[in-house]
Backbone as CSV, one residue per row, in Angstrom:
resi,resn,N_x,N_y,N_z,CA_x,CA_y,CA_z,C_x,C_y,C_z
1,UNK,-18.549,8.468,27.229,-17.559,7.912,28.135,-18.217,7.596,29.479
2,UNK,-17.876,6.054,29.558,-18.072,6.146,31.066,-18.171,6.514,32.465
3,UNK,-18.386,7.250,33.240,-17.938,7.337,34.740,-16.790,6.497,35.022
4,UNK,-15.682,6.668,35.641,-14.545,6.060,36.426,-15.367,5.372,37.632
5,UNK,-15.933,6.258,38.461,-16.658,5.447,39.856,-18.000,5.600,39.656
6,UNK,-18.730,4.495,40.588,-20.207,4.736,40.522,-20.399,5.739,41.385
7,UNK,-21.755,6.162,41.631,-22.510,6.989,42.576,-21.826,7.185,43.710
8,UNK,-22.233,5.956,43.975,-21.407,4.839,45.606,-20.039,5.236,45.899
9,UNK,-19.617,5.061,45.074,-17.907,4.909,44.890,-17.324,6.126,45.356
10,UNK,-18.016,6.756,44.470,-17.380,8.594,44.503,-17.761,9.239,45.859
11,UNK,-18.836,9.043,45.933,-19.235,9.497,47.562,-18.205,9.100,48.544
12,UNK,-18.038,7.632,49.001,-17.198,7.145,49.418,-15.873,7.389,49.139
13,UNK,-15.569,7.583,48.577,-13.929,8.566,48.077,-13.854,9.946,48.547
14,UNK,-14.924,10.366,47.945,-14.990,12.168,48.784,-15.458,12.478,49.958
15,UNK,-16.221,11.396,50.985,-16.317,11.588,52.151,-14.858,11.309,52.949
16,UNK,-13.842,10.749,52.407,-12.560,10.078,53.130,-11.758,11.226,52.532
17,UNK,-11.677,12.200,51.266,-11.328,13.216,50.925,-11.814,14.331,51.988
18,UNK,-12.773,15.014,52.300,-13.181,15.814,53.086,-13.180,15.675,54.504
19,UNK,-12.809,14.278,54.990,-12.418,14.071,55.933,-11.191,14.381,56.302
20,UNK,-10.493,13.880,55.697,-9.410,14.071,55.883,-8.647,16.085,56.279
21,UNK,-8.962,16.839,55.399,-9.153,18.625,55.688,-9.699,19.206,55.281
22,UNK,-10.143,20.082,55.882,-11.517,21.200,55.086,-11.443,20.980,53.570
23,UNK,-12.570,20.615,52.935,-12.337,21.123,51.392,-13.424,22.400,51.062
24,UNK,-12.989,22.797,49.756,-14.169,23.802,49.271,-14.706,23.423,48.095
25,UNK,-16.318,23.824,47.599,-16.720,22.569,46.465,-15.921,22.933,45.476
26,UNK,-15.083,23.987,44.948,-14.256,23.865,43.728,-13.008,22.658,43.856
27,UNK,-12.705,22.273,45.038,-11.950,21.436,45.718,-12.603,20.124,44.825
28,UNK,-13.470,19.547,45.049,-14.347,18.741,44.788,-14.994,18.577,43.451
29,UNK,-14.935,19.556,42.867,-15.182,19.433,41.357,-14.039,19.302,40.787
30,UNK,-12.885,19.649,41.006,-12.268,19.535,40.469,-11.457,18.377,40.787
31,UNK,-11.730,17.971,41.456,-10.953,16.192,41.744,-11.711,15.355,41.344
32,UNK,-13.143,15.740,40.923,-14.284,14.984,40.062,-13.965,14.679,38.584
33,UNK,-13.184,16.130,37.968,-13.362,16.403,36.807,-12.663,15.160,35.898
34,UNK,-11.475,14.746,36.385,-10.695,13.532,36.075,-11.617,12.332,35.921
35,UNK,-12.478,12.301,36.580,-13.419,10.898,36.890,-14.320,10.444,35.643
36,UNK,-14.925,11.859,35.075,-15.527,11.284,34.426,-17.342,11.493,34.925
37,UNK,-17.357,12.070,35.806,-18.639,12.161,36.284,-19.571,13.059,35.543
38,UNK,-20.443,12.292,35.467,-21.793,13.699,35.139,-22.104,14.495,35.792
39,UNK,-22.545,16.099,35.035,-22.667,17.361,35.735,-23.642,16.939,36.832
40,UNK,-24.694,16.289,36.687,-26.117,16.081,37.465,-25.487,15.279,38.647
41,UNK,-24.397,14.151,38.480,-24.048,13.477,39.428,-22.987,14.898,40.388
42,UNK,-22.165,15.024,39.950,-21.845,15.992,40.255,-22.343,17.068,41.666
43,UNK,-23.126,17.357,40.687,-23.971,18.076,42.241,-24.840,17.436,43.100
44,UNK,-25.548,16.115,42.735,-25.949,15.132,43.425,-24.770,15.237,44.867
45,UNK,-23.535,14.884,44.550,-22.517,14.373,45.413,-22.586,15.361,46.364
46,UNK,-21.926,16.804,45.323,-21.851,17.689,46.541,-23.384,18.180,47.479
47,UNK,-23.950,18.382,47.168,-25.579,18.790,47.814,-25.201,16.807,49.046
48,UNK,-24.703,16.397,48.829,-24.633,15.577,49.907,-24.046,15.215,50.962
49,UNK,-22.442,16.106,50.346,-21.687,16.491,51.430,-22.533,17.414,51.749
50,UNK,-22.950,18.146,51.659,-23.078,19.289,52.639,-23.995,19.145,53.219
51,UNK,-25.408,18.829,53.332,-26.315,17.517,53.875,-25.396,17.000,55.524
52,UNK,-24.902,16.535,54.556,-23.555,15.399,55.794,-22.954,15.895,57.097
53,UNK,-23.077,17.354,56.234,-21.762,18.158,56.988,-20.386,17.893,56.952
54,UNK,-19.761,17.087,55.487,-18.594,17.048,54.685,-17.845,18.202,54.531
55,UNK,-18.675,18.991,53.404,-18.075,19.914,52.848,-18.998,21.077,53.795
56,UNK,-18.269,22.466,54.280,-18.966,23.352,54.943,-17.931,24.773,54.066
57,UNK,-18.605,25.918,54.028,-18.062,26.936,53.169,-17.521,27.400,54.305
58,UNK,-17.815,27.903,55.155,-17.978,28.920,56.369,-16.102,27.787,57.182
59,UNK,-17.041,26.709,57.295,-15.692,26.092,58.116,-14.270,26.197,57.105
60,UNK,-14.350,25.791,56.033,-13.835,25.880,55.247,-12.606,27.617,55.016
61,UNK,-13.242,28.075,54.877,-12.721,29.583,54.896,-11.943,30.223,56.288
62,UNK,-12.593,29.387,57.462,-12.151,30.158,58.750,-10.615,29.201,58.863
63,UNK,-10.773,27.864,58.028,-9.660,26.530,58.360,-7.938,27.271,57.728
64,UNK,-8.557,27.858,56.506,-7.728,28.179,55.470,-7.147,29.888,55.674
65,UNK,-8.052,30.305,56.075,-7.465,31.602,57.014,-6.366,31.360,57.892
66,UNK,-6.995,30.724,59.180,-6.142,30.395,60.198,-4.738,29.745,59.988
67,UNK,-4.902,28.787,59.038,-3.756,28.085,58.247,-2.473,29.433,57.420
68,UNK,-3.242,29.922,56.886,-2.108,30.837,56.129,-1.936,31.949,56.617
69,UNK,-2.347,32.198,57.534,-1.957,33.142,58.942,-1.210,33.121,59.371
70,UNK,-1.477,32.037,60.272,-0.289,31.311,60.932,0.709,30.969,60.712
71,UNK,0.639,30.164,59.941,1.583,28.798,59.056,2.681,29.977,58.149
72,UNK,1.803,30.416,57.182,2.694,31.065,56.158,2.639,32.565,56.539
73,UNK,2.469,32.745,57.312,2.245,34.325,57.359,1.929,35.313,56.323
74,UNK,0.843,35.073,55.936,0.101,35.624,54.476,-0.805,36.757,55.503
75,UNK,-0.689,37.995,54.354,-1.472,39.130,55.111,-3.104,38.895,54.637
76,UNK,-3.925,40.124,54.636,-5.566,39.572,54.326,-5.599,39.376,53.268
77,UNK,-4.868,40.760,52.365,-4.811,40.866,50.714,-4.731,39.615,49.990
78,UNK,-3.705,38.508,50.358,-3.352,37.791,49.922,-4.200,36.055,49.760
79,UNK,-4.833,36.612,50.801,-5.562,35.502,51.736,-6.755,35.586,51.003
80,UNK,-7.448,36.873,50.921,-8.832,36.957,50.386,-8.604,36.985,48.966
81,UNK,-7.648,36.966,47.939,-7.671,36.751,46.867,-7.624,34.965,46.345
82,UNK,-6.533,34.821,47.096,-6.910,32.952,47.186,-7.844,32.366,47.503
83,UNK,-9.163,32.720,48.267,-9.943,32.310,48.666,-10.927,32.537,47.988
84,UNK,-11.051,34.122,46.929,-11.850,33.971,45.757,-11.519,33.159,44.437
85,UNK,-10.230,32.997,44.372,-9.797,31.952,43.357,-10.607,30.643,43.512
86,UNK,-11.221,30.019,45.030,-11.878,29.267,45.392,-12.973,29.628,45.462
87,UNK,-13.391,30.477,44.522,-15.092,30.837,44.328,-15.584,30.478,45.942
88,UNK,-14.946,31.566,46.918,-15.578,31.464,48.447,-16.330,32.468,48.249
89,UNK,-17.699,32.609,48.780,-18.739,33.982,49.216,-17.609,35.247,50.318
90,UNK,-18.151,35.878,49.307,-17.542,37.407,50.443,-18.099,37.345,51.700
91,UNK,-19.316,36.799,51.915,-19.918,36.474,53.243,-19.087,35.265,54.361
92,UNK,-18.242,34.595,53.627,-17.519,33.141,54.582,-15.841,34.204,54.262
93,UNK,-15.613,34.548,53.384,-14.412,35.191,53.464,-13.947,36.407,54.396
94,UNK,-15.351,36.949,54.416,-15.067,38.423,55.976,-15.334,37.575,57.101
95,UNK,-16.223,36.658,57.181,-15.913,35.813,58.226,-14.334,35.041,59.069
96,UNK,-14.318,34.044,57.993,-13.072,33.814,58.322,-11.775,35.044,58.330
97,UNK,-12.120,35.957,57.989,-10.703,37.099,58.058,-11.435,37.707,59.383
98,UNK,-12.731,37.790,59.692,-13.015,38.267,61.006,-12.134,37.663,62.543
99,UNK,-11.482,36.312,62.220,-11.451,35.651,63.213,-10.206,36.135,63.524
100,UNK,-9.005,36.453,62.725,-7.804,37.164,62.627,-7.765,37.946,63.717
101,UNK,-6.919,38.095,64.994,-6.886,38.818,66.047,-5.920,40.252,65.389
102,UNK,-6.445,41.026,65.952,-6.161,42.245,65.124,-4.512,42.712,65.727
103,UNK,-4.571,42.661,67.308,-2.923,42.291,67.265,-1.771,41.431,67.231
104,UNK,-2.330,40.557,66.974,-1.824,39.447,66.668,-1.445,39.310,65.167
105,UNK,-2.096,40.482,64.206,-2.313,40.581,62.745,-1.045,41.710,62.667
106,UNK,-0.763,42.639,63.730,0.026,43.660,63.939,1.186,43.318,64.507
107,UNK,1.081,42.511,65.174,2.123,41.642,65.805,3.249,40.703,64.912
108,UNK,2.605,40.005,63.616,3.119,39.101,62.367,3.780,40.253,61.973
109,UNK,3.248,41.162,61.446,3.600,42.119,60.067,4.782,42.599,60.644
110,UNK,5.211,43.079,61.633,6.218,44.026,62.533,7.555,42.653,62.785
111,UNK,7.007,41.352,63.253,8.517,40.516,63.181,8.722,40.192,61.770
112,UNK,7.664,40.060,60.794,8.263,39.828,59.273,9.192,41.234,58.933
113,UNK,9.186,42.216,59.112,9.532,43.218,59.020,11.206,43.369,59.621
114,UNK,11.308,43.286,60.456,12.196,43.070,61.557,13.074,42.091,60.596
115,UNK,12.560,40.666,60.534,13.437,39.761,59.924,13.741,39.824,59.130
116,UNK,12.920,40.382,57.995,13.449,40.594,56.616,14.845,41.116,56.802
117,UNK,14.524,42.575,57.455,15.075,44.072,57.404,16.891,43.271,58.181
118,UNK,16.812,42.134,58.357,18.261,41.450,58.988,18.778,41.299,57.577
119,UNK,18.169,40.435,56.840,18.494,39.542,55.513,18.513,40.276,54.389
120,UNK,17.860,41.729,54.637,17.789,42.477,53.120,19.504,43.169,53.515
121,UNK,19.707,42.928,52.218,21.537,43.855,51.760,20.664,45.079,50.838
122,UNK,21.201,46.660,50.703,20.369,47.228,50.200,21.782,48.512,50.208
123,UNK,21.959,49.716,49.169,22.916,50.282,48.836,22.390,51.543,50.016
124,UNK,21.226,51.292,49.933,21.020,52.986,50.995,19.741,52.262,51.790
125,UNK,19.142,53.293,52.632,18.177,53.047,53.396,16.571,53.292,52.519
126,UNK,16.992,53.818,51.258,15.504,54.225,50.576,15.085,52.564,49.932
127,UNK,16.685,51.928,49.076,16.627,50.795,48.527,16.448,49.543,49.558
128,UNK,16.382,50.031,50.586,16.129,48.827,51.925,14.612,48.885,51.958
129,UNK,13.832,50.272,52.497,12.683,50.331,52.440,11.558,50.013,51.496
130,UNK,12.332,50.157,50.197,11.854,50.081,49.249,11.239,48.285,49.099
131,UNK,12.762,47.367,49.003,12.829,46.008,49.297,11.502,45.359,50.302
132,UNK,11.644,46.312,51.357,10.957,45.521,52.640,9.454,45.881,52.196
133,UNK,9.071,47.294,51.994,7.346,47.403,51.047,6.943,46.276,50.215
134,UNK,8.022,46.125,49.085,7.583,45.085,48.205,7.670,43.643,48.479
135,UNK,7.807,43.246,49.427,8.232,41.854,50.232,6.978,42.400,51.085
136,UNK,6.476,42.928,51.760,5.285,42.923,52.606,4.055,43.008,51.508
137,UNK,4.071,43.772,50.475,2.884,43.820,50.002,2.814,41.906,49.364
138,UNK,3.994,41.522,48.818,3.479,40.362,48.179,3.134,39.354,49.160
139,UNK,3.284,39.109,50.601,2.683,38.703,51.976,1.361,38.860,51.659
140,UNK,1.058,40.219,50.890,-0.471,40.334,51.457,-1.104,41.569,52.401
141,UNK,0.087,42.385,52.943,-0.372,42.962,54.236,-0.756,44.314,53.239
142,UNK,-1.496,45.186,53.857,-2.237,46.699,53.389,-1.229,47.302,53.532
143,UNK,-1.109,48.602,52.458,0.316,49.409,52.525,-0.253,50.244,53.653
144,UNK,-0.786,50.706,54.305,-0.960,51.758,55.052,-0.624,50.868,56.461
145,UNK,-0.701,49.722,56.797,0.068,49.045,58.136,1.303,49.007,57.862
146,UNK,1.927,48.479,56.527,3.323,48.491,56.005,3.727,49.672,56.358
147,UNK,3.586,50.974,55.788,4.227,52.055,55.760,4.547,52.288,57.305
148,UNK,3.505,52.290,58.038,3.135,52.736,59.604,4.475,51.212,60.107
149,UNK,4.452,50.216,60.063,5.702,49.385,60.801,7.175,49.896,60.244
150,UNK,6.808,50.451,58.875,8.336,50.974,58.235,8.961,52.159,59.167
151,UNK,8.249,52.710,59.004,8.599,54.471,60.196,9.515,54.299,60.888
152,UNK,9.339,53.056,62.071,10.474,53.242,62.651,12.223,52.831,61.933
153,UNK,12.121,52.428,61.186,13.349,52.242,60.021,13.350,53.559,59.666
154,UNK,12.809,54.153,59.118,12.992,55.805,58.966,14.444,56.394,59.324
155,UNK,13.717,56.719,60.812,14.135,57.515,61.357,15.502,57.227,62.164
């Protein structure tokens, strides 16, 4: 089977792809895979983004952090598992989770908490707590910050 694009082509497609927002090379192979490209071309391409300074791992990881931080309020757990789904190095992934301001990380978890704890209906206060753990862990956040923002619901 043919290639869909030439050499040329594909480059030019994935430089206006990576332009456009951080990608990561599984990003890129896999929008290849449809095409039709050969393995050899393949990495030809990418070894050229990155050459280019197209595709960057490091930028990449700190983009997608900051993004689901922010944006979605995803805790680390959650964050660093998606980001190995993107075959990212543990080396660009503690990076980018390095950049995470630590109260600002304490700061999210405590108004998600708060807001939930408006919207959860719950028969007692164990089945409330209970609710709000399992709604923070699937965020992402570490049970030992969870538990420690729960306390004051406690008491």
């Amino acid at each position: 089977m043919e290639p869909k694009y030439s050499l040329l082509e594909a480059k030019q497609k994935l430089e206006a792809y990576c332009a456009y927002q951080e990608r990561c090379d599984q990003e890129l192979r896999n929008k290849m895979k449809p095409w039709g490209m050969y393995s050899e071309d393949v990495d030809i391409l990418i070894s050229d983004l990155i050459q280019n300074n197209f595709l960057n791992e490091e930028r990449f990881a700190s983009a997608f952090v900051s993004g689901k931080f922010r944006i979605k309020r995803w805790g680390r757990i959650k964050i660093r598992q998606h980001l190995k789904q993107k075959f990212i190095s543990d080396y660009s992934i503690n990076k980018g989770l390095s950049e995470i301001d630590e109260q600002e990380y304490l700061d999210t978890l405590n108004d998600l908490i708060e807001s939930k704890n408006r919207l959860t209906t719950a028969k007692n206060k164990w089945d409330r707590l209970a609710k709000l753990q399992r709604y923070m862990q699937s965020k992402g956040y570490e049970n030992e910050l969870v538990r420690e923002g729960l306390k004051d619901l406690i008491g």
